[in-house]
C-alpha positions in Angstrom: 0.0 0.0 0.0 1.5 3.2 -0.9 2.5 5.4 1.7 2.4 8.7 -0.2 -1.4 8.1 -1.2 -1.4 8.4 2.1 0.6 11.7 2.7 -1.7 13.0 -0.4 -5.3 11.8 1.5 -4.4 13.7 5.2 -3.0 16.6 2.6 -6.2 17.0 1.2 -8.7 16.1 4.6 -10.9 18.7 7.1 -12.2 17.9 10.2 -16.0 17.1 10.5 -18.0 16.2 13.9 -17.4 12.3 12.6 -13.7 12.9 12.3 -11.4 13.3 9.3 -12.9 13.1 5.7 -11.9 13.7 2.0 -15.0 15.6 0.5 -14.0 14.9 -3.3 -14.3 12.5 -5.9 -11.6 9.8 -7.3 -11.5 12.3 -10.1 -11.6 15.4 -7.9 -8.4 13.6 -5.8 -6.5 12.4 -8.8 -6.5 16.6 -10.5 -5.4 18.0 -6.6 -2.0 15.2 -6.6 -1.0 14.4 -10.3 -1.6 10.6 -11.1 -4.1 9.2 -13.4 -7.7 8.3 -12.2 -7.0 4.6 -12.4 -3.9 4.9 -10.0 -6.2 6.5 -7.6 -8.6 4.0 -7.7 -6.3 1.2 -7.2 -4.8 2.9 -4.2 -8.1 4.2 -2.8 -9.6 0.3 -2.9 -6.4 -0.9 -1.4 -6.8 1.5 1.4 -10.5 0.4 2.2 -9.5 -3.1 1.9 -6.7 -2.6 4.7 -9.5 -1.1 6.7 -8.2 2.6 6.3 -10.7 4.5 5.0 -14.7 4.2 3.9 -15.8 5.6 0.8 -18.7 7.2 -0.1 -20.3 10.0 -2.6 -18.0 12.5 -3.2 -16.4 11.5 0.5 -13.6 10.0 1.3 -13.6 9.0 5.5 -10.2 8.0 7.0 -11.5 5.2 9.5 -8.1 3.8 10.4 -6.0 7.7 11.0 -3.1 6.3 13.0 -2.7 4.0 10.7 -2.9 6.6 7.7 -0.8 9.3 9.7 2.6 6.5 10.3 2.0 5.9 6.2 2.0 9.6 5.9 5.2 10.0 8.2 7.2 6.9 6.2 6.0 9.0 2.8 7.4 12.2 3.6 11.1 10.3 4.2 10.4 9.0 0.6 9.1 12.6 -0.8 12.3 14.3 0.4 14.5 11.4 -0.9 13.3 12.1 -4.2 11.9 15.7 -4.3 8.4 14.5 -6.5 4.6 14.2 -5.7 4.1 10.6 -6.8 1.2 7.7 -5.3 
């Protein structure tokens, strides 16, 4: 599971009274970080299948944030190893 879809999903979350949530689209959150649609999709059903987040319309919850925040943490050491936004 890639840890910079990660760093790219708490990038992009708010705050709501159920906790933190994507309010966009696949589409919507492929435009804001670079990669194609389908590279989204793959990485957005292999985060619901880990159990780390729930999608809905246009919503994207983070269910598992601990979990998401450590990918996010071990994506930054690979972002500033290689200086590029990538999933």
């Amino acid at each position: 599971m890639p840890p910079r879809g990660a760093y790219h999903l708490l990038e992009l979350c708010t705050r709501d009274e159920a906790g933190l949530v994507v309010h966009a689209t696949q589409d919507e959150v492929a435009r804001a970080v670079g990669p194609v649609r389908e590279v989204v999709a793959r990485t957005l059903r292999d985060f619901a299948h880990e159990g780390l987040i729930a999608r809905g319309p246009r919503a994207i919850r983070l269910v598992g944030p601990r979990r998401v925040l450590h990918l996010r943490h071990l994506a930054l050491g690979e972002l500033l190893q290689q200086g590029g936004r990538h999933w």
